[in-house]
C-alpha positions as CSV (number, residue, x, y, z in Angstrom):
1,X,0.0,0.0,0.0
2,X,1.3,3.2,-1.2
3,X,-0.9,6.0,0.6
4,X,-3.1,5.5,4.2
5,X,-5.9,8.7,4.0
6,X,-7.3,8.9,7.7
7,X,-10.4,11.2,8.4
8,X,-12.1,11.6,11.4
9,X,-15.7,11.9,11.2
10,X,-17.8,13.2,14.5
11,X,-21.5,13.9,13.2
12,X,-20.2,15.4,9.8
13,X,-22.0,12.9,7.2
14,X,-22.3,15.4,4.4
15,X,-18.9,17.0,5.0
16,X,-16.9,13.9,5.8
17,X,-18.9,12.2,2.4
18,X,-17.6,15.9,0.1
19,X,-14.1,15.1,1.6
20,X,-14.0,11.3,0.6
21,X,-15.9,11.5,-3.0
22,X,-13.0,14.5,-3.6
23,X,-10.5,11.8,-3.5
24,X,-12.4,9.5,-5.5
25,X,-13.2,11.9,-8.3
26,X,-9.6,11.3,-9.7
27,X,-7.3,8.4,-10.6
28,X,-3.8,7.8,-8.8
29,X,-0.8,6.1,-10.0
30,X,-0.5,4.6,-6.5
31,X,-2.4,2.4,-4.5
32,X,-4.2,3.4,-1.6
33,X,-6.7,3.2,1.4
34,X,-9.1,5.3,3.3
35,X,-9.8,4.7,7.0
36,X,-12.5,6.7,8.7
37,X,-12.8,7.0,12.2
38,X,-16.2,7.3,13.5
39,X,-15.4,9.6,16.9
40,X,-18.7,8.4,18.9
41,X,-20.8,10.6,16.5
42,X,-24.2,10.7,18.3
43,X,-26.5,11.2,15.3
44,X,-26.9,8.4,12.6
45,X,-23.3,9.5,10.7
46,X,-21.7,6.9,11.1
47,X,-24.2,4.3,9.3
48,X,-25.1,7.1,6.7
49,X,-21.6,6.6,5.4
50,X,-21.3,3.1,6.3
51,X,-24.1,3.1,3.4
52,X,-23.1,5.0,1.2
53,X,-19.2,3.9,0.4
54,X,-19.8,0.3,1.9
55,X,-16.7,-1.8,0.7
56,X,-14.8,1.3,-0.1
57,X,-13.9,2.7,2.7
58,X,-12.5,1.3,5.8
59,X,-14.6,2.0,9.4
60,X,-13.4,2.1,12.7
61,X,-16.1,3.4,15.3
62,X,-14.6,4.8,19.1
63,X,-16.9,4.0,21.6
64,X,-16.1,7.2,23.2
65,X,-14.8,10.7,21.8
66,X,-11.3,11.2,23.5
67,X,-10.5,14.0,20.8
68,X,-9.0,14.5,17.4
69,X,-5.2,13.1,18.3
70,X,-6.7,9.7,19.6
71,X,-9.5,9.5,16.8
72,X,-6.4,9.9,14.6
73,X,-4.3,7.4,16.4
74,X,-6.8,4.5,16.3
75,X,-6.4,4.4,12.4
76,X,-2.3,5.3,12.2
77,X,-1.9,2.2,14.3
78,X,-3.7,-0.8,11.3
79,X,-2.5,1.9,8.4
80,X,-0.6,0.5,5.9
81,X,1.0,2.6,3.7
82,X,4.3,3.4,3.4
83,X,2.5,7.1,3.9
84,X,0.2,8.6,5.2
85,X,-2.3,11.3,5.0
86,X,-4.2,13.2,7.9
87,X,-7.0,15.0,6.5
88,X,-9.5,17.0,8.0
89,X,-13.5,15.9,7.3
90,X,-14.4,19.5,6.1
91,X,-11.8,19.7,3.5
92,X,-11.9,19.0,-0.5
93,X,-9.1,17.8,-2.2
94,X,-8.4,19.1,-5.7
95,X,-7.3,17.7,-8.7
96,X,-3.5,16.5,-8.8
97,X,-2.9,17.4,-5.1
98,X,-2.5,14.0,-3.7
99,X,-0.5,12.8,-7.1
100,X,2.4,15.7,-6.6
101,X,2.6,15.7,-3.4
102,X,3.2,12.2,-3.6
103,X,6.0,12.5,-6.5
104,X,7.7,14.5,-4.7
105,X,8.0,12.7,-1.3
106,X,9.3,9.9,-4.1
107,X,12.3,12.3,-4.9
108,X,13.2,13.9,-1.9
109,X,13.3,11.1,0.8
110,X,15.0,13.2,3.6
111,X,11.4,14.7,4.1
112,X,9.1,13.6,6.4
113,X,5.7,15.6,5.9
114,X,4.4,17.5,3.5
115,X,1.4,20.0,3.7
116,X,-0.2,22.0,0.4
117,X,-1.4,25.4,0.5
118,X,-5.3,25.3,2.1
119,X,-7.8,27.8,1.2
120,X,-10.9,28.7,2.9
121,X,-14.0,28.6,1.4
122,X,-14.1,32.2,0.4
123,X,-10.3,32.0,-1.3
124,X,-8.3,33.1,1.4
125,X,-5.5,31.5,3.0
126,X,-6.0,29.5,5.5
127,X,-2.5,30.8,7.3
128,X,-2.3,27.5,9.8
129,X,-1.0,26.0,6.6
130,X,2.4,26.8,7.0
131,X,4.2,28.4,10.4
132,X,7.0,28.8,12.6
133,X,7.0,26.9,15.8
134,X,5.6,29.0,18.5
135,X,7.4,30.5,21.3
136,X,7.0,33.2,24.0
137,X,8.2,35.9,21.5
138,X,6.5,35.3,18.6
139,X,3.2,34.3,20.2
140,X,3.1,37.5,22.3
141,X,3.1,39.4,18.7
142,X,0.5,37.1,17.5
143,X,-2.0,36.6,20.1
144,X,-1.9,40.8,20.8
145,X,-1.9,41.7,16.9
146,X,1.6,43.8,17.2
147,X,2.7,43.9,13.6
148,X,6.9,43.1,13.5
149,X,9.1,43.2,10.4
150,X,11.4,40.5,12.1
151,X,11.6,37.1,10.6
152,X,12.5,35.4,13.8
153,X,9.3,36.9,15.4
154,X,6.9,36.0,11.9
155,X,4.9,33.2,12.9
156,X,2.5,32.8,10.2
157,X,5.3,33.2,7.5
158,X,3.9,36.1,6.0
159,X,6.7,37.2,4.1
160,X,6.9,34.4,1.7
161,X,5.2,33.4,-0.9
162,X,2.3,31.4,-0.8
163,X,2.1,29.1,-4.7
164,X,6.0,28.2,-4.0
165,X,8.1,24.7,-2.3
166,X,9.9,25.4,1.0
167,X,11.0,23.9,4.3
168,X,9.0,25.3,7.3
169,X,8.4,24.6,10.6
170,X,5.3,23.3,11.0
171,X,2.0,22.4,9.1
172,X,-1.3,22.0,9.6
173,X,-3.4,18.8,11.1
174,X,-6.1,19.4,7.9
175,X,-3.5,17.9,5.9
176,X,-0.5,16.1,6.7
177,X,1.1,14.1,3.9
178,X,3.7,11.7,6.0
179,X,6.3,9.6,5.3
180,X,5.2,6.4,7.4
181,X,8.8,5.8,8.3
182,X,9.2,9.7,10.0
183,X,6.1,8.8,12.1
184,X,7.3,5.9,13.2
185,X,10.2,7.6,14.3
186,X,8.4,10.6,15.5
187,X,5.7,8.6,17.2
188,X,1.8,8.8,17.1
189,X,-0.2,12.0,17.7
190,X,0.2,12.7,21.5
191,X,-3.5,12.5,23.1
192,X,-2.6,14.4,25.6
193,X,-4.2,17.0,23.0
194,X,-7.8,17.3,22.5
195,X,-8.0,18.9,19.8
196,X,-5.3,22.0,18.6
197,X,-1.9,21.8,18.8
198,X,-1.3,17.9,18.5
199,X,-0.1,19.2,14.8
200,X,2.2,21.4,15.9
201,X,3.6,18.8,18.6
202,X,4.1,16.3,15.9
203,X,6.1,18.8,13.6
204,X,8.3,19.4,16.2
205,X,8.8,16.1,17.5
206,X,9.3,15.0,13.3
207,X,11.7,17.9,12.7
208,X,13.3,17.2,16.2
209,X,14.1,13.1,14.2
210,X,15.8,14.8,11.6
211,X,13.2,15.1,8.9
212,X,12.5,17.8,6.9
213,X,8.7,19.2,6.5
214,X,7.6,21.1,3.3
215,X,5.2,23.3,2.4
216,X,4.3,22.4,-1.4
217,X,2.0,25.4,-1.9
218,X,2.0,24.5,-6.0
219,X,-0.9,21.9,-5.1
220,X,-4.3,22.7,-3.1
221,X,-7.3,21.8,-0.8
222,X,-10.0,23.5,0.5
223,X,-11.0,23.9,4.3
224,X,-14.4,24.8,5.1
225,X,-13.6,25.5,8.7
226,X,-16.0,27.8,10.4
227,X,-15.5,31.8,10.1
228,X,-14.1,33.8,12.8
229,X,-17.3,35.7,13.5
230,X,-19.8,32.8,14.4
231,X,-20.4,32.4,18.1
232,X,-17.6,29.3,19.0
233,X,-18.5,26.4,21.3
234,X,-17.4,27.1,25.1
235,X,-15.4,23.6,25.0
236,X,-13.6,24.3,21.6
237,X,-12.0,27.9,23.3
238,X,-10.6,25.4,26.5
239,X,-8.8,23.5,24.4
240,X,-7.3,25.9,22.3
241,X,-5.8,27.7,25.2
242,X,-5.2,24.3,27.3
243,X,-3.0,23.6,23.8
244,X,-1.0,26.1,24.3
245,X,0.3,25.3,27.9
246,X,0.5,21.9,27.3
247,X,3.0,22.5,24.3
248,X,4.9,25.0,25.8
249,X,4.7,22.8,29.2
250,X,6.1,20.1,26.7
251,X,9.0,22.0,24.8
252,X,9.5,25.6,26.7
253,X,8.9,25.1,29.9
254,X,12.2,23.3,30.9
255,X,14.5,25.7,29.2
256,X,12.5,29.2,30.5
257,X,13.2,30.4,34.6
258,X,10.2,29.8,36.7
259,X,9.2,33.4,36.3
260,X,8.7,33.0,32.8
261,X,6.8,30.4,32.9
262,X,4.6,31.8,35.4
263,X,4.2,34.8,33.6
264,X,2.9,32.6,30.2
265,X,0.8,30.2,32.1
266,X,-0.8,33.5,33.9
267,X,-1.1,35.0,30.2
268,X,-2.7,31.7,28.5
269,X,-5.2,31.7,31.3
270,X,-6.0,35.7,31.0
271,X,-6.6,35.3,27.7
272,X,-8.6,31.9,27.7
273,X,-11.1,33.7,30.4
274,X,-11.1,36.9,28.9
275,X,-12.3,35.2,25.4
276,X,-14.7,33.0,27.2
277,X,-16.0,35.8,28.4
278,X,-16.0,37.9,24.6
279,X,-17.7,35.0,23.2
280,X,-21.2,35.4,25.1
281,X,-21.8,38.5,23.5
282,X,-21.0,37.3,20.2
283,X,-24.5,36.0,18.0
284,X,-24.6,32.6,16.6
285,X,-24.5,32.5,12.7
């Protein structure tokens, strides 16, 4: 087996159905799978698609939702492809992504993931696609919207182009085009993670192995992730800020004095709080 596609589905039938028939529209000169993980989805999901792709696809249902990293994990474990693709169930993949992508992991073999360049529905970038590791300097220009013209402190890469092939730190977890090898080497997702930042984890831990990662921005998906504006789920804010310590906790922590660190963990919890609090105000869409 050539290629492993995993998608986790949690009560997306329509979405997670667009995301597998995008793959099937084309032909590949590689063999491949897709495995679906069925996250406890408590509407009828699971079946729906169960029905619909029958032999095609392979299903593996969690009795329980322990978040994205562990959906993820259950399928990297029986995946049998010499890569592997993580792929988000609200994304469409276009024509000759998968292919190139592919050829080129063929040619270069010292890297270990590839991303593409992933638009949003309206056209726009979705800038997750390709950054810098975070760190204490870089997020505090980030998460406060302080405009810098140093490289060092450009976490969403904004200075370079977009349609072109580079090394970068770190990718996205809507589409991560593995060598199964680097994984191996790198290790599963860490479910420590709910959901956020297990990407960004397993970059670093990738890059940390000695692999390069790539952003092949010549090829393209789609992400219809939700807009900024709609009213966001209590839960989903947690864990984005609960992402944050835990990486830096993970990779920061032990090389920054105690203030430091009391100072960011202080900081990730002012600002988890104080956007709890934003969000009640905001309408849903």
């Amino acid at each position: 087996m050539d290629l492993s596609v995993v998608i986790v589905n949690y009560q997306t039938f329509e979405l997670t159905r667009n995301t597998i028939n995008s793959i099937f529209e084309y032909s590949y000169p590689f063999s491949y799978e897709i495995l679906v993980v069925d996250n406890a989805s408590t509407d009828d999901s699971l079946s729906k698609l169960q029905d619909y792709f029958k032999d095609k696809v392979t299903f593996i249902a969690s009795k329980e939702n322990n978040g994205f990293a562990a959906g993820n994990n259950q399928a990297l474990r029986i995946a049998k492809g010499r890569y592997v693709l993580l792929l988000n169930s609200d994304t469409i993949v276009w024509e000759n992504t998968l292919e190139d992508i592919y050829n080129y992991m063929e040619k270069h073999t010292d890297v270990g993931a590839s991303g593409c360049r992933v638009l949003l529905e309206n056209g726009d970038l979705d800038k997750a696609c390709k950054r810098s590791f975070p760190n204490v300097k870089n997020s505090f220009f980030r998460l406060f919207h302080i405009p810098t013209n140093s490289k060092d402190d450009n976490y969403n890469l904004d200075d370079l182009p977009d349609d072109e092939i580079y090394e970068i730190d770190c990718l996205t977890g809507a589409f991560m085009f593995m060598r199964a090898e680097a994984l191996n080497e790198a290790g599963l997702l860490d479910e420590t993670f709910f959901m956020y930042g297990e990407d960004i984890d397993l970059c670093y831990r990738i890059k940390k192995a000695g692999w390069k990662i790539i952003y092949y921005g010549e090829s393209k998906i789609t992400h219809l992730k939700g807009a900024s504006s709609k009213k966001q789920k209590n839960k989903l804010i947690y864990e984005f800020y609960r992402a944050m310590y835990i990486y830096y906790k993970k990779h920061h922590a032990s090389e920054s004095s105690f203030l430091v660190n009391i100072v960011v963990y202080i900081g990730i919890a002012v600002l988890c709080i104080l956007k709890l609090f934003l969000n009640l105000f905001k309408k849903k869409s």
